[in-house]
N, CA, C and O of each residue as an XYZ file, in Angstrom:
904
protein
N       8.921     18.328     39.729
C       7.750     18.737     38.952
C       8.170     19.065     37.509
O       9.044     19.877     37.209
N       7.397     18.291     36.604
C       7.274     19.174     35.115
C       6.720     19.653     34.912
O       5.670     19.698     35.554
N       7.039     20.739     33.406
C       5.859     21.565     32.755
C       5.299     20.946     31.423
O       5.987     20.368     30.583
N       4.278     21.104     31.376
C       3.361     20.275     30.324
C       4.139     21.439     29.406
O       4.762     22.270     30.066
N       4.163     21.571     28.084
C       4.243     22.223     26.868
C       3.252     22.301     25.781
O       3.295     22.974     24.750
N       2.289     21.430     26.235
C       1.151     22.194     25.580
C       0.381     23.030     26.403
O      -0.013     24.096     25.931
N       0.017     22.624     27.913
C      -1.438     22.740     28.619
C      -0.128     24.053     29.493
O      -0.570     25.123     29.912
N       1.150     23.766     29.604
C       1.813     24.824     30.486
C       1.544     24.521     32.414
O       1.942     25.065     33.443
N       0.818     23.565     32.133
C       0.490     23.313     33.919
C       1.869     22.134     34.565
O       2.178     21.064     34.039
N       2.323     22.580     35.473
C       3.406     21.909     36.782
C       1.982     20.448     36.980
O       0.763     20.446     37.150
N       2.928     19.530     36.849
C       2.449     18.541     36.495
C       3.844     17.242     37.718
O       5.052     17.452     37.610
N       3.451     16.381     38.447
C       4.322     15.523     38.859
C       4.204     13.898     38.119
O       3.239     13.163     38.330
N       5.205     13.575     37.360
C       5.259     12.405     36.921
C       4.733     11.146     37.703
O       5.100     11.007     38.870
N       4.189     10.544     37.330
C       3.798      8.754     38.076
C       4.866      7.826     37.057
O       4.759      7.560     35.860
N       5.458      7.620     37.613
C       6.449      6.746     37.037
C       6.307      5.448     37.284
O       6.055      5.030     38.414
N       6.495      4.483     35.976
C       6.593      3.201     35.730
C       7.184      2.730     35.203
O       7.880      3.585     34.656
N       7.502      1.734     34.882
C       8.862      1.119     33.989
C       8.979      1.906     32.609
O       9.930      2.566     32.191
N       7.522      1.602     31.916
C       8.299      2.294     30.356
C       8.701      3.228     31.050
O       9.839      3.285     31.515
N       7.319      4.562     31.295
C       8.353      6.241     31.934
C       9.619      6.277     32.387
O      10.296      7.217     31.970
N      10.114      5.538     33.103
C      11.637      5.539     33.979
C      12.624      5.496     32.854
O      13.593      6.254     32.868
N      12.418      4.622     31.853
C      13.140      4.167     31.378
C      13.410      5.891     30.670
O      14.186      6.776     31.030
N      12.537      5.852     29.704
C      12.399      6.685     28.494
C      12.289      8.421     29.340
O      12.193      9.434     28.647
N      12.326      8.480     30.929
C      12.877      9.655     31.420
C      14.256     10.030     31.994
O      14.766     11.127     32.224
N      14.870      8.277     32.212
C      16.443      8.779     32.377
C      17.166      8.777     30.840
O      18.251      9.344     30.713
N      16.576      8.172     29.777
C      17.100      8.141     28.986
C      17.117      9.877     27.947
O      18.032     10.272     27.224
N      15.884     10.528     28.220
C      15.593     11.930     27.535
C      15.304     12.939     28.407
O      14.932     14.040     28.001
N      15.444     12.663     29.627
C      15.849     13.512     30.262
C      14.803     14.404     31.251
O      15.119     14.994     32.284
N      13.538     14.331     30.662
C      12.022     14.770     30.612
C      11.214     13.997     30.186
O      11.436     13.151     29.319
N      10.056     14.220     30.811
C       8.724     14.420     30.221
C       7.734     15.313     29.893
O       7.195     15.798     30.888
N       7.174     15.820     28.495
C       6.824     16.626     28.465
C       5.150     17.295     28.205
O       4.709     18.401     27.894
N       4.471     15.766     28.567
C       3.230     16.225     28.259
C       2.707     15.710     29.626
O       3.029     14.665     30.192
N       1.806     16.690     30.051
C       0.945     16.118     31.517
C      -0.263     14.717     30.637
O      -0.720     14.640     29.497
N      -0.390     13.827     31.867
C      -1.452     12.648     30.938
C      -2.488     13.303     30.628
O      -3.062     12.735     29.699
N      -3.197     14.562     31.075
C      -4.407     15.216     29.786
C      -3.896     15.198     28.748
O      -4.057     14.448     27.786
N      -3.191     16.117     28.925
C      -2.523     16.500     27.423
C      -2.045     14.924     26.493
O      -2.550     14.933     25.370
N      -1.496     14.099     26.678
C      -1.045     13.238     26.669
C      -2.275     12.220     26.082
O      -2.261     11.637     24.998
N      -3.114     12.188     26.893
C      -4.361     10.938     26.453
C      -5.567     11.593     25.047
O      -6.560     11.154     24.468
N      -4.760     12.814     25.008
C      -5.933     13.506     23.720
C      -5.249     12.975     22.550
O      -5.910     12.955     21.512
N      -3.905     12.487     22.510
C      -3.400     11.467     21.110
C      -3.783     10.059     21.139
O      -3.366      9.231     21.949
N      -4.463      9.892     20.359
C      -5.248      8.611     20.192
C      -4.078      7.544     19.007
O      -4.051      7.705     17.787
N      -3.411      6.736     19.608
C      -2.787      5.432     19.063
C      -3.688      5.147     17.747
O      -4.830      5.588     17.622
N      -3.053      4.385     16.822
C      -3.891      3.779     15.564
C      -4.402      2.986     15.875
O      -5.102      3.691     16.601
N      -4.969      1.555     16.127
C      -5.875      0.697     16.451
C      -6.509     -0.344     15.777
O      -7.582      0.072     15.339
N      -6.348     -1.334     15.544
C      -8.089     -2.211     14.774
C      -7.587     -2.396     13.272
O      -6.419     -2.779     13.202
N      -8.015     -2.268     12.479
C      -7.879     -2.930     11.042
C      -7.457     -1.258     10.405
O      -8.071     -0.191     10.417
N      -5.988     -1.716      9.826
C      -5.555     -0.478      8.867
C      -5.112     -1.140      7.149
O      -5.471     -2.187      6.611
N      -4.407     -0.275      6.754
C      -4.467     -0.279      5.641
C      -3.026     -1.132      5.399
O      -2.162     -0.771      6.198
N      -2.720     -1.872      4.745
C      -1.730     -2.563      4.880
C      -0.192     -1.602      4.108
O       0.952     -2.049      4.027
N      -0.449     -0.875      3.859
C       0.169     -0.091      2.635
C       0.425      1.210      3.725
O       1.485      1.241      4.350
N      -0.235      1.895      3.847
C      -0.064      3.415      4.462
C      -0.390      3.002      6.486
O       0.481      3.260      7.316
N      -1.222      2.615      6.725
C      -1.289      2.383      7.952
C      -2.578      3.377      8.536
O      -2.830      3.707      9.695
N      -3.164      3.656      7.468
C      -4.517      4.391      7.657
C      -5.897      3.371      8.294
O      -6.294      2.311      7.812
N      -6.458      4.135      9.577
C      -7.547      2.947     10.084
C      -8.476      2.867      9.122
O      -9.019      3.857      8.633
N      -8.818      1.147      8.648
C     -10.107      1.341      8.348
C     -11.400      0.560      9.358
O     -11.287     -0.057     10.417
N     -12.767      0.925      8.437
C     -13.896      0.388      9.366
C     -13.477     -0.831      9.131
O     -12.812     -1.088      8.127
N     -13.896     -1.970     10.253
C     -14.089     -2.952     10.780
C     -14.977     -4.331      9.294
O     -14.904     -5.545      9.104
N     -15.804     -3.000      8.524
C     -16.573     -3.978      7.133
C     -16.048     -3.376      6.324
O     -16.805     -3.364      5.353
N     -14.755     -2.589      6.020
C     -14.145     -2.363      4.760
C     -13.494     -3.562      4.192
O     -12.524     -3.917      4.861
N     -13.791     -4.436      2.944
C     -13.943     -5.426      2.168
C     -11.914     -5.667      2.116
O     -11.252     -6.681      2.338
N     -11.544     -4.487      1.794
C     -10.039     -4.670      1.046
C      -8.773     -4.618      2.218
O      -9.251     -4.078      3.216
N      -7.815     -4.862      2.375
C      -6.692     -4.604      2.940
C      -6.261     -3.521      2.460
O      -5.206     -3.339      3.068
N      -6.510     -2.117      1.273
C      -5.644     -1.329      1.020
C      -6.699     -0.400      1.262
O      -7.841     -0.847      1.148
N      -6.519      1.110      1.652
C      -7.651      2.156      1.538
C      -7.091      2.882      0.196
O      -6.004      2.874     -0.382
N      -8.677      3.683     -0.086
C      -8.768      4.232     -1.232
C      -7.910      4.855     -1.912
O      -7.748      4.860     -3.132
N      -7.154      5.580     -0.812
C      -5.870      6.448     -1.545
C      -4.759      5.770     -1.802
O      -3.903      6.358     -2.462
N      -4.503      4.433     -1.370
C      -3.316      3.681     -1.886
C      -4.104      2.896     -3.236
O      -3.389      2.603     -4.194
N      -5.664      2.548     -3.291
C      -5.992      2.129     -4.758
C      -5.362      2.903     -5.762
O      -4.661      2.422     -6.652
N      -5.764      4.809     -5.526
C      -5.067      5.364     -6.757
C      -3.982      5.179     -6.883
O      -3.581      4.764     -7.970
N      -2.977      5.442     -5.690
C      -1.494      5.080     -5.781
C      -0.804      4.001     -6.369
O       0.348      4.058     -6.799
N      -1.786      2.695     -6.379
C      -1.331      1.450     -6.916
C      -1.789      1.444     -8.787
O      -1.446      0.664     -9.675
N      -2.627      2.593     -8.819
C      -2.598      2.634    -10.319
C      -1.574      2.965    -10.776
O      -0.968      2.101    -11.410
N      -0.892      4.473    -10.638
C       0.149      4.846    -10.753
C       1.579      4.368    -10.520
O       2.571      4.833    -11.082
N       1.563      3.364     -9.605
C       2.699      2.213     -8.930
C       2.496      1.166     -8.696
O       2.882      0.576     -7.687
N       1.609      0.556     -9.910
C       1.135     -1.155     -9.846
C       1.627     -2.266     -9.527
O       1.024     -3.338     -9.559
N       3.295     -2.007     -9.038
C       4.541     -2.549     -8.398
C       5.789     -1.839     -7.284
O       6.862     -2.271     -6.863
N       5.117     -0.702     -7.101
C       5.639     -0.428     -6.083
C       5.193      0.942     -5.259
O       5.653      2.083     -5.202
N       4.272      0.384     -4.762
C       3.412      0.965     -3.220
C       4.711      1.128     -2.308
O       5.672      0.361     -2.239
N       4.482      2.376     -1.597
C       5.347      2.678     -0.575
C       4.625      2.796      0.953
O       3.759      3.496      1.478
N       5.487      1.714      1.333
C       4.645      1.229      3.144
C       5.367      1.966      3.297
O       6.545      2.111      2.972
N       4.202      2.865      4.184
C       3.857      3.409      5.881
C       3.948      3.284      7.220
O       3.074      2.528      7.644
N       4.624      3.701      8.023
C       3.928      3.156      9.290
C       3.728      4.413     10.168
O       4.681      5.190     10.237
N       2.764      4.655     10.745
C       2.017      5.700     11.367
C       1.873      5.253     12.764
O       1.828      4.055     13.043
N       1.785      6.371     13.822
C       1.591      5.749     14.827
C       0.273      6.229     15.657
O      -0.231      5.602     16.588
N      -0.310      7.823     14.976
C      -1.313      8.286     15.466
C      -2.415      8.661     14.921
O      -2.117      9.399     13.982
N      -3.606      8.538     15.014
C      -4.473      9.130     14.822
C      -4.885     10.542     14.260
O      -5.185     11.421     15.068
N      -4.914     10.817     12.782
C      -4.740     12.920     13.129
C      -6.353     13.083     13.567
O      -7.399     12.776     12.995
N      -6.081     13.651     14.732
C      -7.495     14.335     15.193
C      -7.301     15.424     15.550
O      -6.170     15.889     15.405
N      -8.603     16.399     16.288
C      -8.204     17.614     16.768
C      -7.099     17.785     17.273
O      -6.471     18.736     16.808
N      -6.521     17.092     18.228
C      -5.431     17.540     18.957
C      -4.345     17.428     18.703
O      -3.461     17.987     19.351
N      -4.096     16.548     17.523
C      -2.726     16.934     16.507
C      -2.913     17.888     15.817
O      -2.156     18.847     15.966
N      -4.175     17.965     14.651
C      -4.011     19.382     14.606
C      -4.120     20.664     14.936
O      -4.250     21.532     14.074
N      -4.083     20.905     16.128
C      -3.758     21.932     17.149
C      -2.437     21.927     17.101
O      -1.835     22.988     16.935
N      -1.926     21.009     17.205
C      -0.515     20.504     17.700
C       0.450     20.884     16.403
O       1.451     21.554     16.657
N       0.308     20.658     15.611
C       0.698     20.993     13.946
C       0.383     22.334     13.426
O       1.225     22.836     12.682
N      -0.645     22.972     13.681
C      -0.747     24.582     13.805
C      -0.372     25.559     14.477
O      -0.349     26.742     14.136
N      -0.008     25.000     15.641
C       0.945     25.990     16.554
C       2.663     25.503     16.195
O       3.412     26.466     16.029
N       3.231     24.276     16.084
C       4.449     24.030     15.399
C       4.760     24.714     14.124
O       5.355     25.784     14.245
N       4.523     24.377     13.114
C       4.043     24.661     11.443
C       4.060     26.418     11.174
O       4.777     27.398     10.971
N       2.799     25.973     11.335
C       1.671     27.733     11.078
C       3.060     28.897     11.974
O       4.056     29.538     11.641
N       2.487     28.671     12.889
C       3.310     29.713     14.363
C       4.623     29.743     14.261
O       5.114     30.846     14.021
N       5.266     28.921     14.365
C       6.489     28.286     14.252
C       7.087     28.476     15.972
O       8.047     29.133     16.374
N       6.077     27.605     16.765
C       6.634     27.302     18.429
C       7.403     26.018     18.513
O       7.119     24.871     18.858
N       8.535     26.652     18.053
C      10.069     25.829     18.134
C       9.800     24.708     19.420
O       9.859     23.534     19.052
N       9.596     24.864     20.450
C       9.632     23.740     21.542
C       8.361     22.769     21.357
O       8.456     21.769     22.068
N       7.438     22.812     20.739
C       6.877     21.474     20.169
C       7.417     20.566     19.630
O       6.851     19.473     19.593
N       8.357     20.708     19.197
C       9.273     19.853     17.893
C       9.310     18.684     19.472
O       8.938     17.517     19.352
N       9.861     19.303     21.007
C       9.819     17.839     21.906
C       8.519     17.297     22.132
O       8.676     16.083     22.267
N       7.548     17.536     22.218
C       6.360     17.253     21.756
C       6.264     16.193     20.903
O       6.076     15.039     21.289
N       6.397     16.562     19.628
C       6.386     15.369     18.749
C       7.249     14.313     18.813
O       6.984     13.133     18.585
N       8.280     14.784     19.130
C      10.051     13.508     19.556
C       8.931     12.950     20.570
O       8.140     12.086     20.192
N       8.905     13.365     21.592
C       7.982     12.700     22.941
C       6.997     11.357     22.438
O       7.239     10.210     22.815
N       5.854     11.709     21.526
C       5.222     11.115     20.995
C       5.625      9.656     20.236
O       4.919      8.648     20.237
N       7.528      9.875     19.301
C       7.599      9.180     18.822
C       8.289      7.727     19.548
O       8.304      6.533     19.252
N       9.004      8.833     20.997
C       9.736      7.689     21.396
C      10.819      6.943     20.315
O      11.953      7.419     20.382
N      10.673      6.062     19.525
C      11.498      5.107     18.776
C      11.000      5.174     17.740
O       9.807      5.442     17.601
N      12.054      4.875     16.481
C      11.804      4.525     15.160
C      12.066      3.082     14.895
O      12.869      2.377     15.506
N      11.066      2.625     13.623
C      11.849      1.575     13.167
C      13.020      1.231     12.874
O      13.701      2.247     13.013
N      13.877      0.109     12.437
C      14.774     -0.125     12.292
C      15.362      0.341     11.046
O      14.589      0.294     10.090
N      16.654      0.825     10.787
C      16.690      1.095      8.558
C      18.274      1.499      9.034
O      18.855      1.675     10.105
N      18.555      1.530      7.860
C      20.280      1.776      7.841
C      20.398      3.308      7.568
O      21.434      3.896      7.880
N      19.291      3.998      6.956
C      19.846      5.391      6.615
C      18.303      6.093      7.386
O      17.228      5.522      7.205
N      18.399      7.260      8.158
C      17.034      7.913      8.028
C      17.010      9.884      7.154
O      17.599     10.934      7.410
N      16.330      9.593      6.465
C      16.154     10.955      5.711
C      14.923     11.465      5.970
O      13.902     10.866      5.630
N      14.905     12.984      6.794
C      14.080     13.680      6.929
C      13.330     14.046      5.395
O      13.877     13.848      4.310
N      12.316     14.471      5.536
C      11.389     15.095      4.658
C      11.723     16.843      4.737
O      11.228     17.506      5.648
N      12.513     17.412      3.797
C      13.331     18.751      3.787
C      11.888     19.777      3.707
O      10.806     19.572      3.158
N      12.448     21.073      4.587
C      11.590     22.468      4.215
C      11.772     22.551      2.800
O      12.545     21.794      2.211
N      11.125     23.399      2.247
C      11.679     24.715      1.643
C      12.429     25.944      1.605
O      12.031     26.695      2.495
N      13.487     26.506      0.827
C      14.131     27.340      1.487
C      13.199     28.417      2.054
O      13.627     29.125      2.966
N      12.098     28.573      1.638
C      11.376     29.958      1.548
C      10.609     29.939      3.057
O      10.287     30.972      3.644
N      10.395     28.684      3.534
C      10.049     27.869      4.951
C      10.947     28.213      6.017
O      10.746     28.975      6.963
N      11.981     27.531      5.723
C      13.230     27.237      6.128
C      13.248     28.653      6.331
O      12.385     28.694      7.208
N      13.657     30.063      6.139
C      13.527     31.235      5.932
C      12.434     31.811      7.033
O      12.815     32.665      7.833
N      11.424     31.455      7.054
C      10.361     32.063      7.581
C      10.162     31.957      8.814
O      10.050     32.878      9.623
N      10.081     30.150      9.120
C      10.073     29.583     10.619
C      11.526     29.803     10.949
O      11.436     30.053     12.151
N      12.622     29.861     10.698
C      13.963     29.512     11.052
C      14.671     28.316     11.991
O      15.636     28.327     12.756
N      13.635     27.179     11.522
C      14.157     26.416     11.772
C      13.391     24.722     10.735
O      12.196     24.687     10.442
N      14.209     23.738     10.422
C      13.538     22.755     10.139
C      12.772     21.907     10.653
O      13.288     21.055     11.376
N      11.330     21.891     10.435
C      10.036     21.153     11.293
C      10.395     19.482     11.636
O      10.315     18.893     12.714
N      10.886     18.886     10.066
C      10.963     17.511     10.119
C      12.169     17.303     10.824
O      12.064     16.459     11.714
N      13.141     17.753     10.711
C      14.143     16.843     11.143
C      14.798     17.352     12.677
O      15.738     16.815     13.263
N      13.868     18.760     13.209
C      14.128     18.958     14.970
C      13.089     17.700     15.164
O      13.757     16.809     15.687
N      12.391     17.464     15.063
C      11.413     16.284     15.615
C      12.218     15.099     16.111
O      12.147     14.495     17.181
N      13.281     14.862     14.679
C      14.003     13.285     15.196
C      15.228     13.720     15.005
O      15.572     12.869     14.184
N      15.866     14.185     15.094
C      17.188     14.811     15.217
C      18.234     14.077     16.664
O      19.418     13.778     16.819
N      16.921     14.035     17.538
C      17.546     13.482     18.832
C      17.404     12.226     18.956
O      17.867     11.751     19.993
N      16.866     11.460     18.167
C      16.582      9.921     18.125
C      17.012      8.978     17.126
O      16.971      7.755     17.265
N      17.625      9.898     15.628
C      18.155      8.390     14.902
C      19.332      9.908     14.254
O      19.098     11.103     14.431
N      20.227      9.462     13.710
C      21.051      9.980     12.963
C      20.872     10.108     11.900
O      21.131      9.182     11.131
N      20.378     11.263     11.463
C      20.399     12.078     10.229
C      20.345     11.619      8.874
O      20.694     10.460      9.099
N      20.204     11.652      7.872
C      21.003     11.906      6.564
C      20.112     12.947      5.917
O      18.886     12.957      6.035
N      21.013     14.056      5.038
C      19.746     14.772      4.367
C      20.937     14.577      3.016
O      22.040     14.949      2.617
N      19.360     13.403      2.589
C      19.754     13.612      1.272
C      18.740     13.942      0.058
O      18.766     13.588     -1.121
N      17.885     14.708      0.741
C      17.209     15.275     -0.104
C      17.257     16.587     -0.061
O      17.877     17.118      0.860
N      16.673     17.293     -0.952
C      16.262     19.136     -0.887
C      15.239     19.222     -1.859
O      14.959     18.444     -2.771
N      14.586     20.586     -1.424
C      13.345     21.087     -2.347
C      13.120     22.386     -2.497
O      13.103     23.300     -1.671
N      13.016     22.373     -3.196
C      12.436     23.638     -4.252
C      11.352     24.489     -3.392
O      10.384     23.950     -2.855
N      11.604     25.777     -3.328
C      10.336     26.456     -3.252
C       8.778     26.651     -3.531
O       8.576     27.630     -4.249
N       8.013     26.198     -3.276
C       6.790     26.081     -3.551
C       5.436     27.516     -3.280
O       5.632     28.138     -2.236
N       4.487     27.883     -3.922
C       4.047     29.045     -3.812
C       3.016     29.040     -2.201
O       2.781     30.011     -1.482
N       2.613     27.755     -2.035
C       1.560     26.892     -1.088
C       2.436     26.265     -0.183
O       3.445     25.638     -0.506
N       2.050     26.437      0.878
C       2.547     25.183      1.761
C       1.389     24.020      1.959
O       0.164     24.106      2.046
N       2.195     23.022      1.990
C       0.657     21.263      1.519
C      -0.396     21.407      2.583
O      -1.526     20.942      2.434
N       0.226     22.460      4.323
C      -1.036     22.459      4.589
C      -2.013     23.426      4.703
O      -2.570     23.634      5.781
N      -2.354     24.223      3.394
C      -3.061     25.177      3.046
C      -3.821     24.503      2.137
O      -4.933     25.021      2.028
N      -3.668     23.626      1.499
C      -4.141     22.643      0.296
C      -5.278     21.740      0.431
O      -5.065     20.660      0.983
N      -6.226     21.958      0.095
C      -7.104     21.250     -0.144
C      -6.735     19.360     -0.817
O      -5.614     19.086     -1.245
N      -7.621     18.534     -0.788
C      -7.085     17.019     -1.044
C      -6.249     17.069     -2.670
O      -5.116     16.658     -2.916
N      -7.420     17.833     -3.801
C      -7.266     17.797     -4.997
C      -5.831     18.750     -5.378
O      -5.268     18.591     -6.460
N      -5.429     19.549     -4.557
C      -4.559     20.868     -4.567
C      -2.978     19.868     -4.412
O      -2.001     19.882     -5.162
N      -3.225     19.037     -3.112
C      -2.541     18.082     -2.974
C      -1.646     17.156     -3.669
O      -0.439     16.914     -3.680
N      -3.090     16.577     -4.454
C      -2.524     15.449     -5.344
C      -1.987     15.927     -6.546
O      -1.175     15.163     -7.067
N      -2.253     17.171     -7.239
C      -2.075     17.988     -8.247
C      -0.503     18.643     -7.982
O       0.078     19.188     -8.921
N       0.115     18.543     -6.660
C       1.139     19.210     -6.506
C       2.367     18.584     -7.761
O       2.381     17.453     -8.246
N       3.081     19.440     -7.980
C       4.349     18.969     -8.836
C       5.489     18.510     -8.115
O       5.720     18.970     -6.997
N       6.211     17.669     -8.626
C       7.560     17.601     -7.890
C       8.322     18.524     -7.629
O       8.482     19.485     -8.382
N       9.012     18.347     -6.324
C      10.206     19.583     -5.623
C      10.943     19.213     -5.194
O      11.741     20.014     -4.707
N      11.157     18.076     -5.089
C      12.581     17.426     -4.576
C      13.255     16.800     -5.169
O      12.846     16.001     -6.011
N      14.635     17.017     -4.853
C      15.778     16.562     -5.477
C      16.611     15.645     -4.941
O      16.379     15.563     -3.735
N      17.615     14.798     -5.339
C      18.044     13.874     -4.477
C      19.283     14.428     -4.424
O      19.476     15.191     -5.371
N      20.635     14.283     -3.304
C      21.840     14.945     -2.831
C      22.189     13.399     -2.604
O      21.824     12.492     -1.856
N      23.780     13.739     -4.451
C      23.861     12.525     -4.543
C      25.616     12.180     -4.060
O      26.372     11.514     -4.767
N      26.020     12.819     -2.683
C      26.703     12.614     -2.233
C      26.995     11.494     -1.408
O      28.033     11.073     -0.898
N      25.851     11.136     -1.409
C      25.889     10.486     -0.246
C      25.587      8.711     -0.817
O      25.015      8.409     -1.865
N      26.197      7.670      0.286
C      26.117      6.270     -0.529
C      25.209      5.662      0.147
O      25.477      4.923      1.094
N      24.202      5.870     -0.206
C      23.204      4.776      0.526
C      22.590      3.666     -0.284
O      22.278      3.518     -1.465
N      22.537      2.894      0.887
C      21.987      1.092      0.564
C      21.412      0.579      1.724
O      21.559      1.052      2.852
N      20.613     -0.610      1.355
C      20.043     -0.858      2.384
C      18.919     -0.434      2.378
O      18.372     -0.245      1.291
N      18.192     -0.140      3.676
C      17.024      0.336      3.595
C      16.747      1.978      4.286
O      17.333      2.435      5.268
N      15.975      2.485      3.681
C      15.974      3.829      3.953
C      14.734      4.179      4.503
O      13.735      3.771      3.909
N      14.570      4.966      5.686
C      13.181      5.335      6.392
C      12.835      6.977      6.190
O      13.147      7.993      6.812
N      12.159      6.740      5.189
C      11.707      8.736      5.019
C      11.005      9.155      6.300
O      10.313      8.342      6.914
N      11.111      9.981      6.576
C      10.659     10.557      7.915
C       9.793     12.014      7.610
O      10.222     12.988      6.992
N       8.532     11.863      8.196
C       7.778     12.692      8.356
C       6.892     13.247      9.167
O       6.924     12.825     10.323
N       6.047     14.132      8.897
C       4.757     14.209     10.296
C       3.759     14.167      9.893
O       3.129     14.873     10.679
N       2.908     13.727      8.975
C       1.744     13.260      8.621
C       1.854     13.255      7.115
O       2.384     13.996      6.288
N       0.684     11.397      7.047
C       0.656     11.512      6.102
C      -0.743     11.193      5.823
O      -1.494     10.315      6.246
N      -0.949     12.611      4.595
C      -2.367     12.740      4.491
C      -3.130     12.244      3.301
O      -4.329     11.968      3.346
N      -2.255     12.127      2.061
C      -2.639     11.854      0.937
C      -1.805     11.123      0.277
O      -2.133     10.363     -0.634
N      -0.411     11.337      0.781
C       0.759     10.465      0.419
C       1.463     11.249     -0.976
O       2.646     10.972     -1.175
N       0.971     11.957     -1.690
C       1.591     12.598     -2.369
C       3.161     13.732     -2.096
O       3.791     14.244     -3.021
N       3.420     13.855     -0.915
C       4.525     14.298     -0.558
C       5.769     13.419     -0.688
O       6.795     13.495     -1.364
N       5.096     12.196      0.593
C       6.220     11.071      0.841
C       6.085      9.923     -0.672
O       6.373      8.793     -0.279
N       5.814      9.912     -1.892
C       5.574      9.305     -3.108
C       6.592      9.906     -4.019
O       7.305      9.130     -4.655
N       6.765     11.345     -4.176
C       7.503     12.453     -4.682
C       8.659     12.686     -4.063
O       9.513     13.175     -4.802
N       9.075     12.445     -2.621
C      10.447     12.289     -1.970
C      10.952     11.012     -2.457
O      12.079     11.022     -2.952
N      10.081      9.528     -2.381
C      10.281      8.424     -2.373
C      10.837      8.313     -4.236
O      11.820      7.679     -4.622
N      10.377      8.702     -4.664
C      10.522      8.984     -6.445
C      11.900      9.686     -6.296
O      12.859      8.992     -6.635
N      12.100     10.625     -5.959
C      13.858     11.466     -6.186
C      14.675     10.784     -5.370
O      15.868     11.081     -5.420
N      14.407     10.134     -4.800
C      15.819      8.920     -4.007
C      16.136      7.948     -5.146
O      17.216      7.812     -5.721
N      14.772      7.180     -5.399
C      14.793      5.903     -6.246
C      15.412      6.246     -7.424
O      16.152      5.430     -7.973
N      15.173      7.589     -7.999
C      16.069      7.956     -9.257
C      17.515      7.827     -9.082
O      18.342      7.311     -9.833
N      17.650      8.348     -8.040
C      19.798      8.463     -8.006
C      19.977      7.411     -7.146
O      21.136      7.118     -6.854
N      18.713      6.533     -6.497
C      19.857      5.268     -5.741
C      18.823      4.002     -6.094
O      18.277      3.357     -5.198
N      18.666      3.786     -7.219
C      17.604      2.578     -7.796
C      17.475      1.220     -7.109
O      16.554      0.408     -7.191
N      18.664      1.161     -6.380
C      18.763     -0.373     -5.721
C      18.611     -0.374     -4.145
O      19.138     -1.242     -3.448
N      18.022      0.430     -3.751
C      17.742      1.016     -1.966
C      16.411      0.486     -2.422
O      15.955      0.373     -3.559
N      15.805      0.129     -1.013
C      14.438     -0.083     -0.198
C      14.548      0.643      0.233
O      15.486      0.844      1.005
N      13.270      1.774     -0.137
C      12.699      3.084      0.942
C      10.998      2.405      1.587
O      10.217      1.603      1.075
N      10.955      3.097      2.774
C      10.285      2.822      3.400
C       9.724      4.343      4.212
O      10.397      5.374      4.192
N       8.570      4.240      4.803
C       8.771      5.698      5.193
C       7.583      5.353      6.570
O       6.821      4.389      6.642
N       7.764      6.600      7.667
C       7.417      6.677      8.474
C       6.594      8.340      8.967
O       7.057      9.452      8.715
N       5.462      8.078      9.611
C       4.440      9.705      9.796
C       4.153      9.248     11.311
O       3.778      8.195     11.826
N       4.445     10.316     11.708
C       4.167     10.227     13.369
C       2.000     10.287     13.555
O       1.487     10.083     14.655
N       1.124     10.590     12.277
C       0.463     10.600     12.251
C      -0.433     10.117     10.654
O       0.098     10.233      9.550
N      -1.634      9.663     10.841
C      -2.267      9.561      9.609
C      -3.608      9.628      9.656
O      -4.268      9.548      8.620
């Protein structure tokens, strides 16, 4: 028997090939299928750029928030790939992680991601020290910590707001806070790693302090949600 970690209910696995696989390989499972079927997959026509759904008669391949983005980066849009839906039950899921700071969600979200794309380097999306401090532990990179190998080559600055207290405009208005850690030799392609992306102004501003100290890398970035 398992325990769900959100719902807390003794739960017995039905096992099938993917499950088998991806339970001898991690050891667990950690969401009962309620819990489990309230994350809704992306689906149907998205955005070719961020991976945001659109309606079925939206005219363009890009949504609105990569139009502004492509003003500002009329040559270089930074693809997305998302794998969930944010609805209620991520953000439940993100307010008790985040907000609370209930350290054992972080398998929760690993659970969710299963696998990353392919890239030669992966760089978490860094706390703040003042974060970092508070929760005592890092949100982005317990998530995938157990699934691709590391690099932190970024860091950031203290901020007075955390992005999810922020309204859309609060958002886009944010200043840069990250720095690039230029120890490190990367090439190739690089997968920023995150947990949602809502406006893209976070992962644009990480993607900007890499490209400064490593100009000849392909970054690419990844949100377990959008």
């Amino acid at each position: 028997m398992n325990r769900c970690l959100l719902c807390n209910s003794l739960f017995k696995v039905q096992l099938n090939y993917s499950n088998l696989f991806f339970s001898l390989k991690n050891d667990k499972i950690v969401l009962c299928q309620s819990c489990f079927s309230k994350f809704k997959k992306i689906t149907g026509k998205t955005c070719q750029n961020c991976n945001k759904r659109l309606s079925e008669n939206f005219k363009l391949d890009i949504c609105q928030d990569c139009q502004r983005w492509q003003q500002l980066y009329p040559d270089n849009l930074l693809k997305n790939k998302a794998l969930y839906r944010y609805n209620d039950a991520f953000h439940d899921l993100m307010v008790n992680y985040k907000r609370y700071g209930d350290f054992l969600l972080h398998e929760v979200l690993s659970y969710l991601v299963k696998k990353l794309p392919k890239a030669d380097f992966y760089v978490p999306v860094p706390s703040s020290p003042s974060h970092l401090e508070k929760r005592k532990f890092d949100t982005i990179s317990e998530i995938y910590k157990d699934l691709v190998p590391l690099t932190f080559a970024l860091t950031k600055d203290n901020s007075q707001q955390a992005q999810g207290e922020k309204n859309k405009q609060q958002r886009l208005a944010t200043k840069q806070t990250f720095k690039s850690v230029k120890k490190y030799k990367l090439s190739g392609r690089i997968l920023l790693l995150d947990d949602i992306y809502t406006t893209g102004r976070t992962l644009y501003h990480a993607r900007d302090a890499l490209q400064q100290a490593y100009p000849k890398i392909e970054i690419m970035s990844f949100t377990i949600a959008r």
